[in-house]
N, C-alpha and C positions, 0 to 999 in steps of 0.2 A: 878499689872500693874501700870507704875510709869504715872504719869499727862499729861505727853506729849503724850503717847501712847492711853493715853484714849480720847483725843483731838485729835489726829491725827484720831482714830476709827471715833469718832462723827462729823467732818469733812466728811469722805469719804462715811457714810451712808446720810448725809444729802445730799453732791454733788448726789448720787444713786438716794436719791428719787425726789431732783429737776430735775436731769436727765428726771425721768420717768414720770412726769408729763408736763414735756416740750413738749416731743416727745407726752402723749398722746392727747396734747392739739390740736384740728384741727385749723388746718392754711387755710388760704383763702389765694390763690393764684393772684385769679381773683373778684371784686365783679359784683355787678348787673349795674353799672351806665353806660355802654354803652348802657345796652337794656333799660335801662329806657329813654333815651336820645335819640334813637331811635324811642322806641314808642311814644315820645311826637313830636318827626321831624313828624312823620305819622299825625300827628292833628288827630287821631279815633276817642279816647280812652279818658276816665275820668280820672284824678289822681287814682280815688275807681279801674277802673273796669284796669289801669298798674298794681297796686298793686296785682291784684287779678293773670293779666297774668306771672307777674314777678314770686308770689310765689308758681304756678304751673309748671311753668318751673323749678325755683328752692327750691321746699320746705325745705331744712337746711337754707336759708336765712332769716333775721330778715325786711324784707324792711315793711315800714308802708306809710299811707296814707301821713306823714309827709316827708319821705323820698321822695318820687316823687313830693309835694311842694315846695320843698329846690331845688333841679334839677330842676322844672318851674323855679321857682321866680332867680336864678344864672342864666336862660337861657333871663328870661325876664330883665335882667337887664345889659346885657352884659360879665358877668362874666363867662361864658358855651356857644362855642357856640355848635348849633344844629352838627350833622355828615348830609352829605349831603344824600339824598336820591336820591337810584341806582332806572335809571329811565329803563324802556323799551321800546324796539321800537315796536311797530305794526305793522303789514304788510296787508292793506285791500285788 
């Protein structure tokens, strides 16, 4: 097998396995910072006890008690705003 042929082999198996790694890697499409941004428009909730609703909704999420201080502190500083909050009507 002459040099180039066995380069051209090693090439085509390594494009195979980054191939296969690419695809098996999971992609996030969507992350969590709407609902986090939500939950803090609601004023309930503690930074702890977002963290806790975010990663029951979505348990493969990484979100930490950090991650919903950085979403306040961007929202408290004007760099994020709040999503408005869908009000309803009552009828007595």
């Amino acid at each position: 097998m002459s040099k180039n042929v066995k380069v051209e082999v090693v090439s085509e198996v390594v494009s195979e396995v980054v191939s296969e790694v690419v695809q098996s890697k999971k992609t996030v499409k969507t992350g969590v910072g709407k609902e986090i941004l939500q939950l803090i428009a609601e004023n309930r909730l503690t930074n702890k006890q977002i963290v806790e609703k975010v990663l029951e909704n979505h348990p493969e999420r990484k979100t930490t008690y950090s991650c919903v201080a950085w979403y306040r502190s961007k929202v408290r500083s004007g760099q994020i705003d709040l999503p408005k909050l869908e009000t309803v009507e009552t009828v007595d």
